[in-house]
C-alpha positions in Angstrom: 43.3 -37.8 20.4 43.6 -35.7 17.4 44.7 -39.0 15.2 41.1 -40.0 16.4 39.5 -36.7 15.2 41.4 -37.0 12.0 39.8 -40.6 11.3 36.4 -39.7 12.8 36.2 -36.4 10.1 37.6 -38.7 7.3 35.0 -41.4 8.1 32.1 -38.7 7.4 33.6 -37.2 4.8 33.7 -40.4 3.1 30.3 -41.2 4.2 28.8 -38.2 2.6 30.8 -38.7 -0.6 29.1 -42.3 -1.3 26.0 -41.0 -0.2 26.2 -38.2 -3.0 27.0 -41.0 -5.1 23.9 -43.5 -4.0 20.1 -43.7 -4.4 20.1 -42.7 -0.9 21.6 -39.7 -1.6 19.6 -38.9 -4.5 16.8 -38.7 -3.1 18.3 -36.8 0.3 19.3 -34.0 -2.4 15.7 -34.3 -4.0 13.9 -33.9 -0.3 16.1 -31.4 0.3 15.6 -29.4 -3.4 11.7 -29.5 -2.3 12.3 -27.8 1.0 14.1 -25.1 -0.5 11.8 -24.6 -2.8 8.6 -25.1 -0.1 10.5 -22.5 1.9 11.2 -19.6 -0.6 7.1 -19.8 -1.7 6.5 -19.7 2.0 8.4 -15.9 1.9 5.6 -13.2 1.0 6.6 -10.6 -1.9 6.5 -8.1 1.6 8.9 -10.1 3.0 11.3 -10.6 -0.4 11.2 -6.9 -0.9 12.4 -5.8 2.9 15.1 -8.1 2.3 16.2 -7.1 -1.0 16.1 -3.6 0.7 18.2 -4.8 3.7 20.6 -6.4 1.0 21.1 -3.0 -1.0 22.3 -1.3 2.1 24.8 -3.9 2.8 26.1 -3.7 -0.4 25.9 0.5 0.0 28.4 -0.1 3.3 30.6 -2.4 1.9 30.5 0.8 -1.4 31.3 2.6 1.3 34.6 0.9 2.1 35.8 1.2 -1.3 35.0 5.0 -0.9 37.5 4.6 2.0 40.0 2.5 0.1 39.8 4.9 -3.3 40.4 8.2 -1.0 43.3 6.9 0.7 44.6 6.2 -3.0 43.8 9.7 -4.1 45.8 11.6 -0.9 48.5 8.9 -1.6 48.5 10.2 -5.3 48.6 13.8 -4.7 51.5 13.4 -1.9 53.4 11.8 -5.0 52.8 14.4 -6.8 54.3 17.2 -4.7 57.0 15.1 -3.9 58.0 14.8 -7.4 56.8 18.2 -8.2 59.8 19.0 -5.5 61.9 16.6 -6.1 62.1 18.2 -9.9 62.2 21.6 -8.6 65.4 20.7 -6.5 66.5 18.8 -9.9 66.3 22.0 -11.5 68.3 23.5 -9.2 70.4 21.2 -9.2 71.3 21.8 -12.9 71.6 25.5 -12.8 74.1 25.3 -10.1 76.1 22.6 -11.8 76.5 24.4 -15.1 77.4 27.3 -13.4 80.4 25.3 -11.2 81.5 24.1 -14.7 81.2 27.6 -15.8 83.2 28.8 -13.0 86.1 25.9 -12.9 86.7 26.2 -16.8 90.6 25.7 -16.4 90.8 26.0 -13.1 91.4 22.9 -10.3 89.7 24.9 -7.5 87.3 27.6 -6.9 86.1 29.3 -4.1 82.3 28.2 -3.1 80.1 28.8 -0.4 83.5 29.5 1.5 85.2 26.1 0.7 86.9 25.4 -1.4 85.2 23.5 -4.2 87.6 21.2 -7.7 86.9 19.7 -10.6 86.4 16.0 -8.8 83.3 17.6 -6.4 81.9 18.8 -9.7 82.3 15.4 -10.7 80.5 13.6 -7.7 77.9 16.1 -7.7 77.3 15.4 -11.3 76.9 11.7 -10.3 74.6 12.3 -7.6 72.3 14.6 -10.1 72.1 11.6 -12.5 71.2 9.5 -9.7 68.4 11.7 -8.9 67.7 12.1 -12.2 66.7 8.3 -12.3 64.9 8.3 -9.6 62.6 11.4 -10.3 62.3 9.3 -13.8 61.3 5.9 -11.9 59.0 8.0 -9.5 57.0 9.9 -12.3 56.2 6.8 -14.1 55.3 5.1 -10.4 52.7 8.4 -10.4 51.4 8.1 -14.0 50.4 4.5 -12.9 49.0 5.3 -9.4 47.1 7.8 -11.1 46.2 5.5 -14.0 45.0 2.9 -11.0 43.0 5.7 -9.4 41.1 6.9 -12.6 39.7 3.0 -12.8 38.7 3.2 -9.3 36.7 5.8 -9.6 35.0 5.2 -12.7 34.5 1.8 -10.9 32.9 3.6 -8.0 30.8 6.1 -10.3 29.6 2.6 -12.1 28.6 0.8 -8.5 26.7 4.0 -7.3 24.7 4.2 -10.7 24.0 0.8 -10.7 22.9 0.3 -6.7 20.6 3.8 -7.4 18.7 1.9 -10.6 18.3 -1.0 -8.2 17.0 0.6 -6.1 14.7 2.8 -8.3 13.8 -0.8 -9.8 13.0 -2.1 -5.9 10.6 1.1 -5.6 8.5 0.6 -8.7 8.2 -3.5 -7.7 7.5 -2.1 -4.2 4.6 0.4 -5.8 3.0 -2.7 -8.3 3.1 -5.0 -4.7 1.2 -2.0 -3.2 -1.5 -1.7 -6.3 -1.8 -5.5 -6.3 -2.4 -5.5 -2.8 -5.1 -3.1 -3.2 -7.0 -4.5 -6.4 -7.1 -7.9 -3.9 -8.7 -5.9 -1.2 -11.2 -4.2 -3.6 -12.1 -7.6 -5.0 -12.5 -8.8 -1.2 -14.6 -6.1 -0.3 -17.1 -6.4 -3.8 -20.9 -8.2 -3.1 -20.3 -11.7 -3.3 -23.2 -13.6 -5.6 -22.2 -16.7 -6.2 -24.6 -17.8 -3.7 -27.4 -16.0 -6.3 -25.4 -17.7 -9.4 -26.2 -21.1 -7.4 -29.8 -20.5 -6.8 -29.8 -19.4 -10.7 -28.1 -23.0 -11.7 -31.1 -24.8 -9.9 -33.9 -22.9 -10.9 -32.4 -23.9 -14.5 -31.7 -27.4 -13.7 -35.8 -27.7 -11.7 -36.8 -25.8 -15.2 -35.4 -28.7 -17.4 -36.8 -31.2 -15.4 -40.5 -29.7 -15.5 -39.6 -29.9 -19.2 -39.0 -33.4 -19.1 -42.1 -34.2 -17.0 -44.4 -32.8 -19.5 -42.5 -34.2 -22.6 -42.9 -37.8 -21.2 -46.9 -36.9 -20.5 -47.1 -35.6 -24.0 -45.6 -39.1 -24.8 -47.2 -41.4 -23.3 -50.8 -39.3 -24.6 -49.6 -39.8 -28.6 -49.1 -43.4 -27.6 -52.2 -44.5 -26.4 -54.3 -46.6 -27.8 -57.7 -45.3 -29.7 -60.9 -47.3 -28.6 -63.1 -47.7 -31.8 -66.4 -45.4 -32.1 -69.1 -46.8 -34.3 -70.0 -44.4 -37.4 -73.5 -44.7 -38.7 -72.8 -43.5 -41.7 -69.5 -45.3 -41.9 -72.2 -48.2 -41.1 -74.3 -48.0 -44.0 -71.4 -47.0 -46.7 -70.9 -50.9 -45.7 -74.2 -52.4 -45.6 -74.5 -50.7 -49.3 -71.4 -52.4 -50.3 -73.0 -55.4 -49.4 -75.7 -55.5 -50.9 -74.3 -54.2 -53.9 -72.2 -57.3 -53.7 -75.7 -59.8 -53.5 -77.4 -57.6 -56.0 -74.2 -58.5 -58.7 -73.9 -62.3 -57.5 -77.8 -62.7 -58.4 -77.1 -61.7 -61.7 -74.8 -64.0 -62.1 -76.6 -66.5 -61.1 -79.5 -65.4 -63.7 
């Protein structure tokens, strides 16, 4: 059965990879590029802005993990440091009492201490054990300096993540507040006289103008056009009849 599953996955994982590969799938990532993009301008700026808002309050829980995270750091740190702080104070003792042993056994194989007796080989040991602590106090003080190092980042990293979240935010608002004002200039604008049907009655009292215009152009036309019927003009009439007989008056002295 699951040597059947195994194939049946590998089949469509090979199926998808030469469709990714083919014309087919070119034009499956192309549909599927327009949808994404039909269905983020179907998402109001009211809508983008709620869920940028719901997105800065995730991000101001998971900051407030890291406060978690960061303050169990800082207690860690500070329990270091007393334990070091201790650990050199016992140190310290430690040394006093060993110089004065040494002090006290100068050419002596025993002494009396703390009502036992005490020789030169438990000075010895306890020497050995103080250089031994000695390390480790050493290896533990350079653990703290990095701890505390570690810690310094993390808050710094903290301080950073608050300021930038609060300008995000403060961003958000003033997008929020231009929404707001836009939203308002379209509802003014809605609410204004509308007189476009008075721009439309303008445009065809303007067009029914021109063509009056071109009505009495094409009568003025057709008026400078026409033909003249001649008039007879009596005097016109006997300029010509004078010509004439000027004319018969000249051709019988020719004739003489």
């Amino acid at each position: 059965m699951c040597k059947k599953v195994g194939i049946a996955v590998l089949a469509i994982v090979l199926g998808l990879i030469v469709v990714k590969r083919t014309w087919v799938g070119g034009h499956i990532r192309l549909h599927w590029n327009k949808f994404r993009t039909w269905a983020k301008n179907q998402v109001t700026p009211e809508q983008e802005i709620a869920r940028l808002k719901m997105e800065l309050k995730n991000l101001e829980k998971e900051d407030d993990k890291q406060f978690d995270r960061v303050a169990v750091l800082d207690v860690e740190v500070k329990k270091m440091e007393r334990q070091v702080e201790k650990l050199r104070k016992g140190l310290t003792a430690e040394k006093v009492r060993l110089r004065e042993l040494q002090a006290n056994l100068a050419g002596k194989k025993f002494i009396e201490y703390r009502g036992e007796e005490y020789s030169r080989d438990d000075l010895r040991k306890d020497a050995l054990a103080y250089d031994r602590a000695s390390r480790v106090i050493e290896s533990k003080t350079k653990a703290l300096a990095s701890r505390k190092k570690h810690l310094a980042l993390e808050k710094r990293k903290l301080g950073e993540l608050k300021t930038v979240r609060e300008e995000m935010a403060a961003e958000l608002e003033r997008l929020e507040t231009a929404l707001i004002e836009e939203r308002q200039a379209q509802a003014e604008n809605e609410c204004c006289v509308d007189d476009s049907s008075y721009r439309k009655i303008r445009k065809d009292m303007e067009a029914l103008k021109d063509r009056l215009e071109v009505l009495k152009t094409k009568r003025e036309l057709k008026g400078e056009f026409k033909p003249v019927k001649a008039t007879r003009n009596k005097e016109q009439d006997a300029k010509a009849e004078k010509i004439l007989e000027n004319l018969s008056k000249d051709d019988n002295k020719a004739s003489d």
